[in-house]
C-alpha positions as CSV (number, residue, x, y, z in Angstrom):
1,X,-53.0,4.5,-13.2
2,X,-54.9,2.1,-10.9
3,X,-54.3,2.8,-6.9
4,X,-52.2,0.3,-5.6
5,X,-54.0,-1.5,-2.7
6,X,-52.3,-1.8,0.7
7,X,-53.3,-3.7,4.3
8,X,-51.8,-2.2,6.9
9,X,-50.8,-4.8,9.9
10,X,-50.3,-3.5,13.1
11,X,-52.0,-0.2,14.4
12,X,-49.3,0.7,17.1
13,X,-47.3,3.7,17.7
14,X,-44.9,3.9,14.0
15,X,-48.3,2.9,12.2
16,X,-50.1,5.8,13.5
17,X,-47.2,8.8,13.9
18,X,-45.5,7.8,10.4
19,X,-47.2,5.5,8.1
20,X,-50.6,7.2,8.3
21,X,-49.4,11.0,8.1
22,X,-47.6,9.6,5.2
23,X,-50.4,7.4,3.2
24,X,-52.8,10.3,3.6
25,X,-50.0,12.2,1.0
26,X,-49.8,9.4,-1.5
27,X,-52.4,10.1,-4.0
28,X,-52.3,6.8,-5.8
29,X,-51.7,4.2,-2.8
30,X,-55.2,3.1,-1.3
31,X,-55.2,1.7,2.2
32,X,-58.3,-0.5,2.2
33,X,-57.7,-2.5,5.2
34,X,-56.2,-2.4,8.9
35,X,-55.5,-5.3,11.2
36,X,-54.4,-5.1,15.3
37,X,-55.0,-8.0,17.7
38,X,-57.0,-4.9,19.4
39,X,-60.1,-4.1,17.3
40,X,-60.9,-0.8,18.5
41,X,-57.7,0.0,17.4
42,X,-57.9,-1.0,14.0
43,X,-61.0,0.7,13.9
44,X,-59.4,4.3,14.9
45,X,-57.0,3.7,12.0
46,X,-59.1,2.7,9.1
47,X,-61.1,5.8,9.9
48,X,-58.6,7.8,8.3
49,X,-59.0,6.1,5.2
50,X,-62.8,6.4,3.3
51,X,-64.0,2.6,2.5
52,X,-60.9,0.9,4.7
53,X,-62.0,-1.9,6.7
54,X,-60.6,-3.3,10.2
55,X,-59.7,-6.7,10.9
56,X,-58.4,-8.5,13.9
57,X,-56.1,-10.6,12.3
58,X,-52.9,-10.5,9.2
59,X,-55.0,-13.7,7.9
60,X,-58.7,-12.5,7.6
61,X,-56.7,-9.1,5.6
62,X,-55.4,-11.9,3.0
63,X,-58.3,-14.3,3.2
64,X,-60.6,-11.2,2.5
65,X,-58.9,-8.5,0.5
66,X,-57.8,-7.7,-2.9
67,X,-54.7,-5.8,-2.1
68,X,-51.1,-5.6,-3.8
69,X,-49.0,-5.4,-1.1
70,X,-48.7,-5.3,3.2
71,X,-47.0,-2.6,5.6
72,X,-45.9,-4.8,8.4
73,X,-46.2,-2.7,11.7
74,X,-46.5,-5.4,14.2
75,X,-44.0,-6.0,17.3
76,X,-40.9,-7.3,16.2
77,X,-41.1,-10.9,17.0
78,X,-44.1,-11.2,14.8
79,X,-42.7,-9.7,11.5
80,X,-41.9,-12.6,10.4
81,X,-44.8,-14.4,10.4
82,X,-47.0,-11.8,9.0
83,X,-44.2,-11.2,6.2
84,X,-44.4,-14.8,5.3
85,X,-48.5,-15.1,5.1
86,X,-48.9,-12.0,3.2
87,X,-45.6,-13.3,0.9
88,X,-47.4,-16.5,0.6
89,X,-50.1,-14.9,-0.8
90,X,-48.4,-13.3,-3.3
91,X,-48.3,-9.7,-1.7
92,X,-45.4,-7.2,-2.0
93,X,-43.6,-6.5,1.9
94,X,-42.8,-3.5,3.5
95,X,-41.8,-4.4,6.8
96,X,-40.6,-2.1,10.0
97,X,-36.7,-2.8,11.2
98,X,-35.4,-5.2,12.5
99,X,-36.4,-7.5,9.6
100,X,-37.0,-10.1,12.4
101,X,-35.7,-11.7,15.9
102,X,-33.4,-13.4,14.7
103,X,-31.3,-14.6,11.7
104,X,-33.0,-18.0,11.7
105,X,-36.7,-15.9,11.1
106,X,-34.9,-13.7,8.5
107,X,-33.5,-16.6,6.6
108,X,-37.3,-17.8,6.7
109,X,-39.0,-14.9,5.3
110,X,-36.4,-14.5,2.4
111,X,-37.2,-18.1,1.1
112,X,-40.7,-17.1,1.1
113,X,-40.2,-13.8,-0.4
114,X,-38.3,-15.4,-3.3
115,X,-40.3,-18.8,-3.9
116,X,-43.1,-16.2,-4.5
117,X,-41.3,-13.6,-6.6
118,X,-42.8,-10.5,-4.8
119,X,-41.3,-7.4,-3.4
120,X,-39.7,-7.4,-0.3
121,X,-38.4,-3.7,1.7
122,X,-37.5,-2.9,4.8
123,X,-38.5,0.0,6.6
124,X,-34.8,2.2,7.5
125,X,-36.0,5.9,7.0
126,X,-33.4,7.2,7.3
127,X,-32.0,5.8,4.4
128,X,-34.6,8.2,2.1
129,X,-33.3,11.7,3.7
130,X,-32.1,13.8,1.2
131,X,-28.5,14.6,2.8
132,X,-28.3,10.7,2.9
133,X,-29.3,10.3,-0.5
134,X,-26.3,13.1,-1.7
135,X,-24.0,11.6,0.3
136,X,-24.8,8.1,-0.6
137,X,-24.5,9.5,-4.7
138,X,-21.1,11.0,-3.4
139,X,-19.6,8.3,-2.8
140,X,-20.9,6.3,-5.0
141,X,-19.0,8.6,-7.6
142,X,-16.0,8.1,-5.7
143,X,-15.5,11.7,-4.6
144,X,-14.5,10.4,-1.0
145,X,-12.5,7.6,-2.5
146,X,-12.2,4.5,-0.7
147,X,-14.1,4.5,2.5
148,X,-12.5,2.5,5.4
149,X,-13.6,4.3,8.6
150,X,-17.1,4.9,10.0
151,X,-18.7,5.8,13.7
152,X,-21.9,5.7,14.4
153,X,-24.0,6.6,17.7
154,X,-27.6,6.9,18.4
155,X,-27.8,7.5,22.5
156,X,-29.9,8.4,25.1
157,X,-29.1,9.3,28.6
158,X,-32.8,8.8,29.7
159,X,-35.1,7.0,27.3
160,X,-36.0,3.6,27.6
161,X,-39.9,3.2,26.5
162,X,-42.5,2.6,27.8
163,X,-44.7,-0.8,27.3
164,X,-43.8,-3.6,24.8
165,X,-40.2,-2.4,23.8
166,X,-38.6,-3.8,27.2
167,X,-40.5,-7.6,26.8
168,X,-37.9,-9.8,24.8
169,X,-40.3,-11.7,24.1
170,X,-42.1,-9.4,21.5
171,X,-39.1,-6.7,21.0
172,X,-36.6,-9.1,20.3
173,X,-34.1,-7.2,22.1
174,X,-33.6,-3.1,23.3
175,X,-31.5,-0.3,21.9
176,X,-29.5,-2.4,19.3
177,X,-33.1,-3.4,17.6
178,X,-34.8,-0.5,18.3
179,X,-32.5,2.5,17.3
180,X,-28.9,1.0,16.9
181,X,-30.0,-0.6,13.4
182,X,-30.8,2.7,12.0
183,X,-27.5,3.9,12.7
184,X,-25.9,0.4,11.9
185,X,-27.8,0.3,8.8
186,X,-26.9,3.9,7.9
187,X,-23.7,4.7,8.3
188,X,-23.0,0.8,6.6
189,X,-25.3,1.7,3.8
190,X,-22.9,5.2,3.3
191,X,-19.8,3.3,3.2
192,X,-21.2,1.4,0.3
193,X,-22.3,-1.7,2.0
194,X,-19.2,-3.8,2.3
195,X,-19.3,-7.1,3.7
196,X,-19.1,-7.3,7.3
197,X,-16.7,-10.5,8.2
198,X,-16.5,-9.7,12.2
199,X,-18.2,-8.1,15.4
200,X,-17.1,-7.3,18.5
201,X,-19.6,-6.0,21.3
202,X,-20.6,-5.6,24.7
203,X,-24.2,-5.1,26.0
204,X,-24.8,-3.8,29.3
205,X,-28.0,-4.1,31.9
206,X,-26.4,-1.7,34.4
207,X,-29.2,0.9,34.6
208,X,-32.7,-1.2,34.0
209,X,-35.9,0.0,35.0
210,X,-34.8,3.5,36.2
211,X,-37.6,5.9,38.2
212,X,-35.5,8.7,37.2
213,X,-37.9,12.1,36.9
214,X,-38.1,14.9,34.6
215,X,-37.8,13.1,31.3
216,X,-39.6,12.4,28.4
217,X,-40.3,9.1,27.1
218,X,-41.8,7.3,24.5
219,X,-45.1,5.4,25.8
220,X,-46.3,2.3,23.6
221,X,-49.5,2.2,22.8
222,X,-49.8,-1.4,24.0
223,X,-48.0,0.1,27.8
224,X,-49.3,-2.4,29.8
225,X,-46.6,-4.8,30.2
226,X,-44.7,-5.7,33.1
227,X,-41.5,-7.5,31.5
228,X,-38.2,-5.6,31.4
229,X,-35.2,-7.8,30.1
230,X,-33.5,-5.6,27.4
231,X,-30.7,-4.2,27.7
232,X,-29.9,-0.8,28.4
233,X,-27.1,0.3,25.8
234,X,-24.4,-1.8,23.8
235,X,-21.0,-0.5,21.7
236,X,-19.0,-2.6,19.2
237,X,-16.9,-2.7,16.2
238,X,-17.9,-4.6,12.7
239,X,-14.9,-5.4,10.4
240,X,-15.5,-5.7,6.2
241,X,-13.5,-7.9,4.7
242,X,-12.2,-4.6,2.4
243,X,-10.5,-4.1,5.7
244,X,-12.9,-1.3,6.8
245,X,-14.5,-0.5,10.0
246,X,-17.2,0.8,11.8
247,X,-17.4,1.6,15.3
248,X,-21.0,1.9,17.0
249,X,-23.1,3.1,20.3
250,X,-26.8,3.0,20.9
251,X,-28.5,3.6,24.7
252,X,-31.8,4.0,25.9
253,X,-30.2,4.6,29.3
254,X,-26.4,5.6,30.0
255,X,-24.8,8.1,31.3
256,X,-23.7,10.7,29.4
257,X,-25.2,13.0,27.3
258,X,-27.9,12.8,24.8
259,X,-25.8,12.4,21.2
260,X,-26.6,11.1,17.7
261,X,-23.9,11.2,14.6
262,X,-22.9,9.8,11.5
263,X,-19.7,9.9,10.6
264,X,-17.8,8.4,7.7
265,X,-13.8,8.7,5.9
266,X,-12.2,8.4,2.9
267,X,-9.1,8.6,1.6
268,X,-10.3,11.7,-0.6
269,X,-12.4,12.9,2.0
270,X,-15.0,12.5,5.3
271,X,-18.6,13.5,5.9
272,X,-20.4,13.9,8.9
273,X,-24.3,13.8,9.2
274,X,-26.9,16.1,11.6
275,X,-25.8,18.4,10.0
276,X,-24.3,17.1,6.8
277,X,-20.8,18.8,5.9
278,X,-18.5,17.5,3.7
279,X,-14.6,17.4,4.8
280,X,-12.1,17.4,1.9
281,X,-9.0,19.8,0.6
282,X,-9.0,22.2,-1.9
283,X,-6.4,23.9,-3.6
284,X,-4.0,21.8,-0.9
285,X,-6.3,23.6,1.8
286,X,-8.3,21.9,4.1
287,X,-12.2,22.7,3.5
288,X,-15.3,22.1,4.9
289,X,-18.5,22.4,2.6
290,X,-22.3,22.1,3.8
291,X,-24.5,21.2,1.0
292,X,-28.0,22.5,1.4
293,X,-30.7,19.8,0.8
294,X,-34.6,20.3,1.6
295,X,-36.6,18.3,4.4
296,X,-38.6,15.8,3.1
297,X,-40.7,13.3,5.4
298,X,-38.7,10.7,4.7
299,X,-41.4,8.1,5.7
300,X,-43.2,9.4,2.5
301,X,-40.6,8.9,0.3
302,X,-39.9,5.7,1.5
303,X,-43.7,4.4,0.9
304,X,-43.3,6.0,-2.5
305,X,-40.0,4.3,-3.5
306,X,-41.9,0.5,-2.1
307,X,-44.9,1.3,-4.4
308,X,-42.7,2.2,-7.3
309,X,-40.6,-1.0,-6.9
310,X,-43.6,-3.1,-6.7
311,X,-45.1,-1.8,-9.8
312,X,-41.8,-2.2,-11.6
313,X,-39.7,-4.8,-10.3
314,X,-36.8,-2.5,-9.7
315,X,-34.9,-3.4,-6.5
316,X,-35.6,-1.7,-3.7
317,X,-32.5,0.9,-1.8
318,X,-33.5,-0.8,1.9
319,X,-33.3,-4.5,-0.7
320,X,-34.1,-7.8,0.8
321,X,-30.3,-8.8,0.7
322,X,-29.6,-5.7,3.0
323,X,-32.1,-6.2,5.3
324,X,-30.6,-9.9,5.5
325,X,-27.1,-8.6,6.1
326,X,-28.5,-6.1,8.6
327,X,-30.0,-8.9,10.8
328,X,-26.7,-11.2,10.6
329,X,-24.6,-8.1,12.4
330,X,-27.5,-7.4,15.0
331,X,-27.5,-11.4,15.7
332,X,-23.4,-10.7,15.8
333,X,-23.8,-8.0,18.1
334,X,-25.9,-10.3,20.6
335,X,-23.5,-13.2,20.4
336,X,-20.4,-11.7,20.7
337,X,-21.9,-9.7,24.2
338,X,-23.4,-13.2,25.4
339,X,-20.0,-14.9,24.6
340,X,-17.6,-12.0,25.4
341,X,-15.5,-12.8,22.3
342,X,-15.5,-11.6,18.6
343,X,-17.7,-13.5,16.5
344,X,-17.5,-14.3,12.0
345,X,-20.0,-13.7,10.8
């Protein structure tokens, strides 16, 4: 079978600890070119990969390359209009969460993505774990029955990055865009992705640009900006119209401890993620059960799943319409904390 051909855009931080580790797997994906508004920097990437060349620039990649599809790894205010050039050009997307800014860009790259009738996925991880992917066939089976109760938390007590994350201006926003919508996206995606009809949320900017020593964070690679204007955690509640729920929590800085969980309930049963266990009764006994699934680097399985949906057609998990309804409850999150009331969505 002929390599598919990929461009990579954007040689920051995810590009080089996730994407690369995981192209250089992938025996039948060849990434021929590599573009970062910092040269040098593209250069260092396409070094991993033999005949890959480095460009400054998502448009000199489409203006110069044969390639199938584009791995969108650029800050988050300019997914969108890398998404829509290389959709324009009749490339397949995979692009890093948030799918953009705001709903507006979102609504943008979707009519691109469909007037040229190429693949679009977002990047969620997460969603490609093995325990997710039982859990996600459980309940698609029905063994947890109806789900209409979910909580979700991704926080940090000390954590707030380093560099381009804090800068609204090319993050988009802090802990909700950064690690909130893998939780968000998650735990919704395990309760069978109902439609979310209300949010409720608070966002807080009590903390901000804390000298606190002795902890580790995560430096950008692009570390030399000033701007801090994201907020430093948020907690809400989304409403379905099946009349479920789903409380969440994300932080970069808050405090309390260090915590991430998944939790979701049925009426035939619950499960609970890191570590999975199952929570149902047998026999008119309560029981817990903790399947045993393998590790997988889930970034790999994710680029393999893209490059089989390309080549087929077949819809994607992380689907364009999801990544769509992902970005109307991060937008709902914002609004309802700027207008302190619940928003519809």
């Amino acid at each position: 079978m002929k390599k598919f051909r990929m461009a990579i855009i954007g040689a920051g931080n995810i590009c080089q600890s996730a994407h690369v580790p995981a192209y250089k797997k992938i025996d039948d994906v060849e990434i021929v070119a590599v573009a970062d508004w910092k040269i040098e920097r593209a250069c260092q990437v396409a070094a991993n990969f033999p005949g890959c060349k480095a460009y400054e620039t998502a448009e000199q990649v489409l203006a110069n390359e044969d390639i199938d599809g584009v791995d969108v790894c650029v800050w988050n205010r300019s997914h969108e209009p890398v998404a829509i050039a290389a959709a324009r050009a009749g490339k397949h997307v995979l692009c890093e969460k948030p799918m953009a800014a705001d709903l507006e860009g979102a609504l943008r790259m979707k009519r691109a993505v469909e007037d040229a009738g190429v693949t679009f996925m977002l990047a969620v991880p997460r969603r490609y774990q093995t325990d997710v992917r039982l859990l996600a066939d459980m309940v698609a089976e029905g063994k947890l029955g109806d789900i209409y109760y979910a909580k979700c938390a991704m926080i940090r007590r000390r954590g707030t990055p380093v560099g381009w994350f804090t800068d609204t201006t090319k993050s988009g926003g802090g802990p909700v865009v950064d690690i909130g919508v893998h939780c968000i996206d998650n735990t919704w995606y395990l309760m069978g992705r109902p439609k979310p009809v209300r949010v409720s949320a608070q966002i807080s900017h009590a903390i901000g640009n804390f000298q606190t020593k002795g902890v580790n964070r995560w430096v950008a690679l692009d570390h030399d900006v000033t701007a801090f204007d994201t907020e430093d955690s948020a907690a809400g509640i989304v409403h379905f119209e099946n009349g479920a729920c789903l409380l969440f929590e994300t932080s970069w800085a808050l405090n309390c401890r260090d915590q991430s969980y998944t939790q979701i309930c049925g009426t035939k049963g619950g499960a609970e993620l890191e570590p999975l266990c199952i929570y149902t009764e047998e026999d008119e006994y309560l029981t817990d059960k903790h399947p045993v699934t393998i590790n997988i680097d889930r970034f790999e399985y994710e680029i393999r799943h893209f490059v089989a949906c390309a080549r087929t057609g077949r819809k994607p998990v992380s689907c364009l319409e999801d990544a769509l309804t992902i970005q109307r409850i991060l937008d709902a999150i914002y609004r309802s904390a700027r207008e302190n009331r619940e928003v519809s969505l």
